[in-house]
N, C-alpha and C positions, 0 to 999 in steps of 0.2 A: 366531358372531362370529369374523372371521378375527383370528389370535392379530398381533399389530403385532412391529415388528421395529426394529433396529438404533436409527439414531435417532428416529427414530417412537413406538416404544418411550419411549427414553429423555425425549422430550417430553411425551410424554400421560400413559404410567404413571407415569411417574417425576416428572412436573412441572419438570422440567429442571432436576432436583436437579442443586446444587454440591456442599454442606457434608454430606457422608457419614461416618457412624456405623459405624466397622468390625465387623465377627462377633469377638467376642471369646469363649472358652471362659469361662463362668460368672462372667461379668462383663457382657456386653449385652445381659442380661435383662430383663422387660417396664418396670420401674420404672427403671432406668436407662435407656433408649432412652426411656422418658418424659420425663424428667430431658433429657436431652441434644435432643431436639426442642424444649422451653419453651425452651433456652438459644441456638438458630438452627441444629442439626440438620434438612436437610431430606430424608433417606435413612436408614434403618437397617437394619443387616442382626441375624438370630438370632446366639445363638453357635452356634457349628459343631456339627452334631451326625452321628453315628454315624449312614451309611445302612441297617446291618445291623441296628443293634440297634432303631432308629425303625421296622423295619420288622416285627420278632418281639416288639415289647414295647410291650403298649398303655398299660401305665405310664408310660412314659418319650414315647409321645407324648402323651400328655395334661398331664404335666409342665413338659415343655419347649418345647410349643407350642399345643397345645389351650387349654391353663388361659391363656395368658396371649395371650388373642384380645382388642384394642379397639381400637375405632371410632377412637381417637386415633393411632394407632399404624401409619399408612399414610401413603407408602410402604413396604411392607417384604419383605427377602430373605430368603429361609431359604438357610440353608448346610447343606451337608452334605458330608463326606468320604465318600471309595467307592472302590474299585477292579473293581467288577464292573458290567459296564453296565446287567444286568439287576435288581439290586439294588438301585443307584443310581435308577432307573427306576421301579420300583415303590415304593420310599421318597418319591417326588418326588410321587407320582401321589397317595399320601395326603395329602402336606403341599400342594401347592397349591391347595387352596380357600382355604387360609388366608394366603397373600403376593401378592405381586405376581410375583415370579420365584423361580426356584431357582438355588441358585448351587453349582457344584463347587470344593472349596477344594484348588488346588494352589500354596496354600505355607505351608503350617505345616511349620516345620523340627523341631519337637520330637523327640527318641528316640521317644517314644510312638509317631509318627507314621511312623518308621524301622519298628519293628517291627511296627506294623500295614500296612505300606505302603500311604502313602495321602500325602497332603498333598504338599512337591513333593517327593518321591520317586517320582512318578511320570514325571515332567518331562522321563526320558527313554524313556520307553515310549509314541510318537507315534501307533503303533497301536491301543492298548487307550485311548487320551483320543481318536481319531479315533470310536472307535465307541460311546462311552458318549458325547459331545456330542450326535453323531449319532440316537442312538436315542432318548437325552433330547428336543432336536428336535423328531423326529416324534410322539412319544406325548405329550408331553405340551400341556396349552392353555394355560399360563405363557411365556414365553422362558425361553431358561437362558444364566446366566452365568457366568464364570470368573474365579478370583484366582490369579495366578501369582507367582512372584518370576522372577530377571530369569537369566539364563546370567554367564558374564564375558565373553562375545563377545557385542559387543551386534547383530551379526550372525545370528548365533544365535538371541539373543530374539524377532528380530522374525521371523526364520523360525518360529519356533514361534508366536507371535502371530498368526500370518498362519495357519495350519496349525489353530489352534483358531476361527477367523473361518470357515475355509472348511468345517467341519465345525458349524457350527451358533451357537456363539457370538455373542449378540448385544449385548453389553456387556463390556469384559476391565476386571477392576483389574490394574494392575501395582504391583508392591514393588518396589520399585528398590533390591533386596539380593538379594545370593545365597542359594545353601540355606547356607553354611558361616556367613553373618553373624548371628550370634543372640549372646544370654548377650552374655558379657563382650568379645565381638568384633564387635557386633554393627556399630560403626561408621558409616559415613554412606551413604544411599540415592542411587544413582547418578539422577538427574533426566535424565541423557544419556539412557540406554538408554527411559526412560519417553518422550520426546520422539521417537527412535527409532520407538518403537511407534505411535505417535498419529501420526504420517505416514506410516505405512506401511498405517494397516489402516482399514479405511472403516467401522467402526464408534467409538459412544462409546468411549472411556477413562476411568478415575478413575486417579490416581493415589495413593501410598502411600508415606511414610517420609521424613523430616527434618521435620514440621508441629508445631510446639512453641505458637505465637502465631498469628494470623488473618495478620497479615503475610508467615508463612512462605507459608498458602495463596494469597494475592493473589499472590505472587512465582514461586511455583510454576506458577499455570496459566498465568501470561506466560510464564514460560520454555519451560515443555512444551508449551504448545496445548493443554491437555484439558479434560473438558469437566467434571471436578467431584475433590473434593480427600478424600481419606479419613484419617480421623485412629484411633488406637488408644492409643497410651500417653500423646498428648498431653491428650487427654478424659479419662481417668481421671485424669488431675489436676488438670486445670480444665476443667469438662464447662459453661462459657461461653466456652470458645475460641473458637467461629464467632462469638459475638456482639463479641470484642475485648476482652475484662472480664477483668480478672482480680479477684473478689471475695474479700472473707474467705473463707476455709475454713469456718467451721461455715455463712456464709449456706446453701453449696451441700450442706454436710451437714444442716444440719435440712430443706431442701426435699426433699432424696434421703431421709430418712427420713418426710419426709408421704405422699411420694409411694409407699413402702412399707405404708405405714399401708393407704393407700385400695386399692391393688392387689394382697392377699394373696392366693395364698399366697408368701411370696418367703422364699429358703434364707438360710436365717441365715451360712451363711459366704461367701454373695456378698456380704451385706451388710457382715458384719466386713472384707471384704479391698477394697471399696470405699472404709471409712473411714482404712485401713491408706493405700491410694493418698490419700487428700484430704490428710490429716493427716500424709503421710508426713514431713516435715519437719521439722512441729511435734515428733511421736516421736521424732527423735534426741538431743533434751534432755530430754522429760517421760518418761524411759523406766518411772518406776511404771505413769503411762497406759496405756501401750503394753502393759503385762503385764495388766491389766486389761481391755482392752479385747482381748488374745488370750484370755482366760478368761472373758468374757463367757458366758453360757448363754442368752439369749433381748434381744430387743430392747431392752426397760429396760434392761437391762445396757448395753447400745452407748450406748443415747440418754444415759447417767448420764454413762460415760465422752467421751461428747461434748459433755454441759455444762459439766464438770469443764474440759475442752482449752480450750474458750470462755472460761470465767471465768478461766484462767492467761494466756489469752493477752491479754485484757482488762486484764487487770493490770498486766502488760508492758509492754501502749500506753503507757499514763496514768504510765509512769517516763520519769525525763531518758532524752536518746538514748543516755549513756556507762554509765547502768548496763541496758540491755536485752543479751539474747542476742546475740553476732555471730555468725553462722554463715558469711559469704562470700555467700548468696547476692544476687542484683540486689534482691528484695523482701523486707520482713520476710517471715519464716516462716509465719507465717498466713494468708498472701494464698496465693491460686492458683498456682502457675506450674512449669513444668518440672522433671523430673527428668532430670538429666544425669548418666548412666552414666559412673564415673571408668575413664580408659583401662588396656587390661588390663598388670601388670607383666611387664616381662622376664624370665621364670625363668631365664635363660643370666647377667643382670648383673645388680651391687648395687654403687652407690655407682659406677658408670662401668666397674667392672671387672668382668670375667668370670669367676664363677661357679666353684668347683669342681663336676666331673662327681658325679654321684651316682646309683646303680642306682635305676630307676623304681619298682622293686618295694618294693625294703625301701623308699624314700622314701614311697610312700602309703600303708604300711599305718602306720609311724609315726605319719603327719599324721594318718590316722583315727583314731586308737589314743589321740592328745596331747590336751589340751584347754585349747591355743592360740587364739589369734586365728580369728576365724571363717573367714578363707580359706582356711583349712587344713583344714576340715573338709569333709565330701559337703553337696551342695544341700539334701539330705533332714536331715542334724544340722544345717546352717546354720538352715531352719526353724525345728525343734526350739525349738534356741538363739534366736530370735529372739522364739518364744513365754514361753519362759521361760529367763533371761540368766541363772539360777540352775546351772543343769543342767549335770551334768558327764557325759562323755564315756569317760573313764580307768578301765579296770576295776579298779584299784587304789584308788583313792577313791568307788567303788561303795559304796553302806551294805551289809553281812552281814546276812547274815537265818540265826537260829535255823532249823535244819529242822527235822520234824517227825519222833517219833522212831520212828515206825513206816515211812512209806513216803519220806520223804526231801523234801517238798516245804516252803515255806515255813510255821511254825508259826504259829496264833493268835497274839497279842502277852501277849492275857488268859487265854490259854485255862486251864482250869482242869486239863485233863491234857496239857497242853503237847503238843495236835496241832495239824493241820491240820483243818479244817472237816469234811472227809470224815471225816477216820478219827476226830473229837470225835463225829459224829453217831451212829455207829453202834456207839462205846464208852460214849454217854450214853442209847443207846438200850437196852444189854444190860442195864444198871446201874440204869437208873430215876434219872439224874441228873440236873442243871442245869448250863448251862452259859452263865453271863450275857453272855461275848464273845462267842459264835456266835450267841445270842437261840436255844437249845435250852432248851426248859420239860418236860420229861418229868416230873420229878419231882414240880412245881409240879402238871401238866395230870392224874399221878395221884392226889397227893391230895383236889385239886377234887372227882375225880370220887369219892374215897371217901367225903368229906363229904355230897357231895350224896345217895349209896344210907345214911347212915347216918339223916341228915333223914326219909327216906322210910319207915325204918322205924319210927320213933317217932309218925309219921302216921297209920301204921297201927295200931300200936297192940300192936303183938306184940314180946313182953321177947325171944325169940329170935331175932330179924332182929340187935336191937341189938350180940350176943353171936358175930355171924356174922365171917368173917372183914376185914373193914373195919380194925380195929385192926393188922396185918397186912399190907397193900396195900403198901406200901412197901417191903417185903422180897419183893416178889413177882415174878416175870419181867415184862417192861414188856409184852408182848402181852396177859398175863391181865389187866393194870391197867386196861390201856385199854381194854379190850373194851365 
């Protein structure tokens, strides 16, 4: 069967999908892209997966695409990052039995993505994306498509748009952000440049970035001409955006948990940080919740902590309007709706005026060092901090720990010779002793067994067994005891 192409493609495989489910890293997983389909999703892509390691590691395909194969679950793209075209290639050639196309992802801005170079750190190597589309292309019986983000010349863009069309591409999403907009900069997605593209290149478009409400995406494809809308952080918040709804939060979380239910196996900390997105708002007031529900250990756990958010927030309703939470935003806090990134601070001004200068260096290592406000701390401690709001940072309000007084590491707390587990085992082992903090029985496990040979001898019936050394066993080296 001749493989179809551009919008041809886009009509028949795709069913002329609008309302597109973005690749999201372990987050648009099979039960979520479930979830987000019943709510007027009619495209989903995987989340991005590694073309090297998909292709050495049968683990990892069976995990993150094998296991989570159904009938309901079509349309769908696989992503994959690459930088080598023959890699990319043979990665592809495993996973398309199971999508409709394959897609190269050049635009994840993430460091990760810096240092593996891949995502749009490629963006300007038109060479090595000329001949991986290319080769993609030819070998494979899918289409392949592309996600880019945008240049600042939107000149530029569409040369490059046009440049990935002519090398094979039969579909482009575009981000209408640069590589620099991410995190706390991430800012507003240019629609120009995305309109740009979509008259210049004779294949579909989806477009990517400002989609908060379904009104965002009606206004969008009027403005741009393209022919379907892709959403990512706005679904993780209200994953009925395409249908216009904004519902309670737990509606959308007990479904996302059924839908867990029926389609296992699914990673437990996609689903905690799914509920982290629904809930996110709710969390800024019930913060015991929130430490609960990061300490969760298995589903019950989640589903408790999402009964618990329910019934507070139920509680909430059914008070006059002056004694509920005010938080600012447009809907109570329980309903669905946007999260808006607050704009990032001027480190140069405070209060209108500028700033004393201060050395870059000793100023971070401080900030990491304090255990201030969470701005001030690394991405990785802000987590941390975020799981447990207890947790200090300050090596000076660190708790001391007793070491151990032979090799120096931290001691039992109970230990009965004030070691460390190591050097208790092998001092309770010399000794023939007990050691109720470590759960060491030696002394316990020999007299057992001297009980048991003294039994045996009175069985038998000989007054010299009884007289043998058994009374004794406890003073004896622990090898002989135990033997």
């Amino acid at each position: 069967m001749e493989k179809l192409q551009g919008f041809e493609f886009w009509r028949e495989t795709l069913q002329s999908a609008r309302y597109v489910l973005a690749p999201m890293v372990e987050q648009s997983e099979l039960a979520w892209r479930l979830l987000s389909r019943r709510h007027g999703a009619q495209l989903c892509y995987t989340p991005m997966l590694h073309a090297q390691v998909f292709l050495r590691d049968t683990n990892y395909r069976r995990e993150n695409l094998y296991n989570e194969v159904s009938p309901e679950d079509r349309p769908l793209i696989t992503q994959f990052c690459a930088n080598d075209p023959e890699v990319f290639v043979q990665a592809a050639l495993l996973a398309q039995d199971y999508c409709d196309a394959i897609d190269l992802n050049l635009g994840c801005p993430q460091m990760i993505a810096k240092r593996g170079h891949y995502g749009v750190y490629l963006q300007d190597e038109w060479e090595l994306l000329e001949r991986m589309i290319k080769l993609a292309n030819e070998k494979l019986s899918v289409p392949v498509t592309c996600k880019i983000r945008v240049f600042p010349e939107v000149e530029k863009t569409v040369k490059y748009a046009k440049m990935l069309e002519k090398a094979g591409c039969q579909l482009l999403t575009v981000h209408g952000r640069t590589k620099d907009q991410k995190g706390a900069l991430t800012g507003v997605a240019s629609w120009e440049h995305i309109k740009a593209v979509r008259e210049a290149v004779n294949i579909p478009v989806f477009a990517n970035g400002n989609i908060q409400h379904l009104s965002d995406v009606q206004r969008c494809m009027e403005e741009t001409g393209v022919q379907g809308v892709m959403s990512a952080e706005g679904n993780l918040h209200n994953p009925a955006l395409f249908e216009g709804r904004s519902p309670p939060v737990w509606e959308m979380a007990e479904e996302y948990l059924e839908v867990v239910q029926k389609h296992p196996p699914c990673t437990l900390s996609y689903v905690r940080a799914h509920l982290f997105k629904l809930w996110h708002h709710t969390l800024q007031i019930h913060q015991d919740l929130r430490e609960e529900l990061a300490k969760a250990k298995n589903l019950a756990g989640i589903e408790e902590v999402n009964r618990q958010l329910k019934q507070r927030c139920q509680e909430e309703m059914a008070k006059e309007e002056s004694d509920r939470h005010h938080t600012g935003l447009p809907l109570p806090h329980w309903i669905c709706q946007p999260y808006v990134r607050p704009a990032p601070k001027d480190p140069g001004r405070e209060n209108g005026q500028k700033a004393p200068e201060v050395k870059a260096v000793s100023m971070k290592r401080a900030l990491e060092d304090s255990d201030g406000p969470n701005d001030s701390l690394s991405k990785n401690k802000q987590k941390k901090k975020a799981r447990n709001p207890h947790k200090n940072f300050c090596p000076e309000l660190k708790p001391k720990y007793i070491k151990c007084e032979q090799c120096g590491n931290p001691k039992g707390n109970k230990c009965v010779f004030n070691l460390c587990r190591g050097c208790c085992k092998k001092k309770a082992f010399k000794e023939v002793a007990d050691c109720p903090s470590h759960g060491l029985r030696f002394k316990t496990k020999a007299q057992k067994q001297g009980s048991s040979g003294a039994g045996g001898g009175q069985i038998n019936g000989s007054s010299s067994v009884q007289t043998e050394p058994c009374a004794t066993v406890p003073d004896q080296p622990a090898a002989q005891a135990l033997a």
